[in-house]
GUVEXNU-40449 format. One line per 8 residues: number of its first residue (from 1); their letters; for each residue x, y negated, z of C-alpha. Coordinates in pm, whole numbers. Last residue first. Layout:
N
NUM) A) X/Y/Z; ...
***
This chain:
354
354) XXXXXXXX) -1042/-729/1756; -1149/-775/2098; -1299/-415/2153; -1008/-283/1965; -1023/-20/1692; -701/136/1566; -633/128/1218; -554/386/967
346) XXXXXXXX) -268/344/761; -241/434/410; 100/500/289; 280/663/-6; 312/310/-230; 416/120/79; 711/384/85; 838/326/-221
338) XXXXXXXX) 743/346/-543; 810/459/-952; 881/791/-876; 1278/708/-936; 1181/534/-619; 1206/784/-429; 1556/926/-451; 1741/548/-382
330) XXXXXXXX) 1464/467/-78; 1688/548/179; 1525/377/493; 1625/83/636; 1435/22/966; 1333/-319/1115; 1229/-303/1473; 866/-413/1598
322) XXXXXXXX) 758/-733/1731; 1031/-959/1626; 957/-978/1262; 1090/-1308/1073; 1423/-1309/1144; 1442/-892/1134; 1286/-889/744; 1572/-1180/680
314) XXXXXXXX) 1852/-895/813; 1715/-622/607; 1681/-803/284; 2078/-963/338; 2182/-563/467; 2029/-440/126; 2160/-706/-124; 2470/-443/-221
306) XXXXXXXX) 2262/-182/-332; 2264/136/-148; 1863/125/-272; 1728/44/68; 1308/59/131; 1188/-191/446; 975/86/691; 871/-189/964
298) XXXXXXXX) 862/-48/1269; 717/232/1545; 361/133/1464; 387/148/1131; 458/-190/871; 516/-31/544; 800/-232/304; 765/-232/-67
290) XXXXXXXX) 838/-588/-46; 1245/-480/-92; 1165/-413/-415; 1356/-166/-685; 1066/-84/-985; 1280/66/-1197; 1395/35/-1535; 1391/309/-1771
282) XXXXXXXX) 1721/450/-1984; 1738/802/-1805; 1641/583/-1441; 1748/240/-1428; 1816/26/-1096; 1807/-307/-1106; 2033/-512/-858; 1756/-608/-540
274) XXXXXXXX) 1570/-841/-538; 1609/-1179/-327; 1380/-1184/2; 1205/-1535/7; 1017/-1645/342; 706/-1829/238; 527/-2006/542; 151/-2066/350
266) XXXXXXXX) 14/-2408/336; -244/-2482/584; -654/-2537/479; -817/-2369/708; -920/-2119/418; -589/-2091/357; -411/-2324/90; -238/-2217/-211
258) XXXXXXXX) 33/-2397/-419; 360/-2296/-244; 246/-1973/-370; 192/-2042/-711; 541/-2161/-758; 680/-1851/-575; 504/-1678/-817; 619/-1869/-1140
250) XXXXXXXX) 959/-1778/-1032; 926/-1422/-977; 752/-1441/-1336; 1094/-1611/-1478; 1364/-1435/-1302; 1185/-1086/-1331; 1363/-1062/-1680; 1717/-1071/-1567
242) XXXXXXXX) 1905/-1350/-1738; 1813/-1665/-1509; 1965/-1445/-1189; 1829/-1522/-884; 1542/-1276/-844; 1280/-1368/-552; 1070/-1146/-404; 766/-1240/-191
234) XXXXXXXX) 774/-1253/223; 444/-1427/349; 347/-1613/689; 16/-1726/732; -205/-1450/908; 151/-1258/987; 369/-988/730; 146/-1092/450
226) XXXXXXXX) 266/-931/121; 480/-1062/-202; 558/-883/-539; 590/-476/-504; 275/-473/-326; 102/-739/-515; 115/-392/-821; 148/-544/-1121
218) XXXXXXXX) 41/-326/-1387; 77/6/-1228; 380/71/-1409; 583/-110/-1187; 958/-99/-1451; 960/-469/-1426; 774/-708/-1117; 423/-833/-1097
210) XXXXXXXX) 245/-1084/-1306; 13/-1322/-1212; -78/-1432/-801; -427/-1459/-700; -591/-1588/-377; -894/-1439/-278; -1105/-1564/-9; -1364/-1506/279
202) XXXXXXXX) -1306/-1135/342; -1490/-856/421; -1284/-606/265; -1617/-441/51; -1776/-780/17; -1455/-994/-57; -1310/-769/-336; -1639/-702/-498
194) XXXXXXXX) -1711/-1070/-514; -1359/-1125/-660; -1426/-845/-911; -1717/-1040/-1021; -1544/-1405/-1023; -1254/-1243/-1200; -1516/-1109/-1506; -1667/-748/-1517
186) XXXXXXXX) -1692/-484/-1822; -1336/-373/-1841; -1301/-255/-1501; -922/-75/-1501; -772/-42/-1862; -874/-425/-1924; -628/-599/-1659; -729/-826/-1490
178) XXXXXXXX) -670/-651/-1122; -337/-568/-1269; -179/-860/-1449; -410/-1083/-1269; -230/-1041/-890; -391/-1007/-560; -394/-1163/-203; -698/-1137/34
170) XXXXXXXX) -758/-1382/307; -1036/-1397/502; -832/-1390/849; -630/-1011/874; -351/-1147/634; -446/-910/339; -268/-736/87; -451/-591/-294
162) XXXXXXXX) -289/-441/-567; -162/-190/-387; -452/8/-229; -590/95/-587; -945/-62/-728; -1188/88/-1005; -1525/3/-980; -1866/172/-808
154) XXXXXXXX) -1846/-10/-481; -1871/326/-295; -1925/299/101; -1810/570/334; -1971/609/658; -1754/827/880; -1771/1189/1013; -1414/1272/1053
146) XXXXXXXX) -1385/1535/813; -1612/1445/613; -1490/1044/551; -1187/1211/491; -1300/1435/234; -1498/1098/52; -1165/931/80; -943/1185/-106
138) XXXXXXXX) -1216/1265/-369; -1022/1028/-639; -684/1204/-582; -838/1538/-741; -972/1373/-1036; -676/1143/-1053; -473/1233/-1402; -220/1010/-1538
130) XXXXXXXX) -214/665/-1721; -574/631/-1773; -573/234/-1605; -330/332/-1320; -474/687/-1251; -858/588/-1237; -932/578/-898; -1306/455/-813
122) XXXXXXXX) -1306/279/-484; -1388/451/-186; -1426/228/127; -1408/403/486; -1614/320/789; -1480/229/1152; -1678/110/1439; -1979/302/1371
114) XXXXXXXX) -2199/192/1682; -2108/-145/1561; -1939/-396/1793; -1529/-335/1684; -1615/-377/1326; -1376/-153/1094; -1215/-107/787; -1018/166/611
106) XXXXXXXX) -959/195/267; -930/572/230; -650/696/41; -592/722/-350; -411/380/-450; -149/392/-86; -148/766/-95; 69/770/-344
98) XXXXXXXX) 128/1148/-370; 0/1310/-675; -273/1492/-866; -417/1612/-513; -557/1905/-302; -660/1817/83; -625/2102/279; -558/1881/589
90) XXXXXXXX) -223/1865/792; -158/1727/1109; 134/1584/1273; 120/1388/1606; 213/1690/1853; 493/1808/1568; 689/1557/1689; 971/1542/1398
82) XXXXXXXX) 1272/1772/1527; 1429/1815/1173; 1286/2198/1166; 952/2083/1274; 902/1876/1002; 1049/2200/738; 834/2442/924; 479/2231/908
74) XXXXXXXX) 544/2173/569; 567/2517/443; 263/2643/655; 105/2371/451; 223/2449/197; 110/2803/174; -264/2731/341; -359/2448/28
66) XXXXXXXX) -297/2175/-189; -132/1912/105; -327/1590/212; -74/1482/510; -263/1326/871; 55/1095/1106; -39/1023/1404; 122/681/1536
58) XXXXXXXX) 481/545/1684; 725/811/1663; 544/1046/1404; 623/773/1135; 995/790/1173; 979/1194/1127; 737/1138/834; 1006/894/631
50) XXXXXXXX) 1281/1140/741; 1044/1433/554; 1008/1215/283; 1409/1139/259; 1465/1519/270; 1229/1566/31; 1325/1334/-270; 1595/1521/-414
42) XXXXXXXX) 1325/1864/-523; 1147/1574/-766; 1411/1559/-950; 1349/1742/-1338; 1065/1503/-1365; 1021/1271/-1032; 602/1148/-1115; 560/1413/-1332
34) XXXXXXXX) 681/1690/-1126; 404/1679/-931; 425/1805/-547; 450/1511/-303; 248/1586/22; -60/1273/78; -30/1074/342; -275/926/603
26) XXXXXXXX) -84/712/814; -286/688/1250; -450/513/1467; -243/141/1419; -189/-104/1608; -192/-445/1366; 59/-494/1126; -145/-384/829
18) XXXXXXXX) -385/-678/815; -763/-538/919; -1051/-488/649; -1351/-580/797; -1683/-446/819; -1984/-663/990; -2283/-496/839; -2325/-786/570
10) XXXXXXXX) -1908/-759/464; -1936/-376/435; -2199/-381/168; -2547/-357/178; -2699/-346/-156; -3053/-540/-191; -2862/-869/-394; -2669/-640/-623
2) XX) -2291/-588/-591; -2120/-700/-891
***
């Protein structure tokens, strides 16, 4: 765990801010590796690009791409579906893969400092050794260069999705992952809780168990249940007794009713059922409707032309009023093994009142 002379985020002030706050800008990073869509991964562009073109309308977007011939390539196929090119720009960024959401820069900021925004970088180890990441795990340090930001380095492993946050102290998590021995072997819950809470600035971490079939990150939270206000939660629910989520989805929501805030309310829990699995050449999935990315210009809610998809988008609008709801075709995608939370980092803004 942090030692008692390091300064960490949480003793200069740093937070980490919920998603649906304004945002500066999505950092992205350009799919290219085969391994993630083997044999398919030439299917999932024009849904990308669409994904991009949404993106543009409410925030800057920045894409990691390997080098000068994509990125000319890039620039031509956004501009050729009438994205706003104004809010796009590309970085010479090389990387394994594109899930921006484990690899990215971990944003936080404190309105008062003279550096109001800093960048964590946690170690990326691929999932627990499960693919390559040297290239993904310099992603934050080159942003932090190129916009001349303090980046802090806890010094363990930690990916984007595991973790979601309501914006008030409150950091939710799941055991299966954060637990699990292929990612910081050497350190107990209480020590990666204390990471957790000094590098997000946070007050509390509340942890959930397993995550969801066919998420081969363990248990991603981010395919499970996230924060969409300070105590208002949307977590996945499977209604069939035969499917194998049924259980664990269960125990979840069980858990959930459980916790208290750190003022002490119960959480509002507004169930979203899953979706119908979804198997790829004999593998299972990881369909979620909680795979959602709140941008400026909406909330990005994946659809698997599945026959629950109009019930998940119509309790997303009940419960979101500040923003539209937008379907987008996640069918291509997810045969990558995640959706459009999974390709995201956002980039807040910094408000003098925040």
């Amino acid at each position: 765990m942090p030692t008692s002379s390091e300064i960490t985020p949480r003793d200069l002030g740093y937070r980490f801010p919920p998603e649906w706050k304004k945002h500066t800008a999505t950092w992205l990073s350009y799919p290219h590796n085969e391994t993630s869509w083997p044999g398919k991964i030439h299917t999932i562009f024009p849904y990308y690009r669409m994904f991009i073109k949404a993106l543009a309308k409410g925030e800057i977007v920045h894409i990691n791409v390997l080098d000068q011939e994509m990125l000319e390539r890039v620039e031509k196929e956004l501009a050729a579906i009438g994205t706003d090119m104004e809010r796009i720009f590309l970085h010479i960024h090389p990387t394994n893969d594109a899930w921006c959401r484990d690899h990215g820069p971990a944003f936080v900021i404190n309105p008062r400092s003279d550096k109001p925004k800093a960048i964590v970088s946690w170690r990326y180890n691929g999932w627990g050794g499960k693919y390559p990441a040297e290239l993904d795990a310099q992603i934050p340090s080159k942003v932090g260069s190129l916009m001349n930001l303090p980046v802090f380095y806890p010094g363990i492993v930690m990916e984007g999705g595991s973790v979601d946050f309501n914006g008030n102290g409150t950091i939710l998590t799941t055991t299966s992952c954060l637990l699990n021995p292929n990612r910081n072997p050497g350190l107990l819950q209480g020590e990666i809780e204390n990471y957790l809470l000094e590098y997000y600035g946070a007050e509390q971490v509340l942890w959930l168990g397993n995550g969801i079939e066919g998420d081969d990150t363990d248990g991603h939270i981010d395919d499970l249940t996230r924060f969409i206000k300070e105590d208002t939660v949307v977590t996945v629910v499977e209604p069939n007794k035969s499917d194998a989520n049924y259980s664990p989805l269960k125990e979840n929501l069980k858990n959930l009713s459980k916790f208290r805030l750190i003022n002490g309310k119960q959480l509002n829990i507004v169930e979203i059922p899953m979706p119908e699995p979804m198997y790829y050449e004999g593998q299972r999935l990881p369909v979620s409707y909680a795979n959602f990315y709140m941008a400026n210009s909406g909330v990005m809610v994946p659809v698997y032309r599945n026959k629950q998809d109009d019930k998940a988008i119509s309790i997303m609008e009940s419960v979101i009023k500040d923003r539209p709801v937008i379907g987008l075709d996640s069918v291509e995608i997810i045969w990558g093994l995640g959706s459009w939370h999974c390709l995201s980092q956002q980039e807040p803004e910094v408000i003098s009142n925040q």
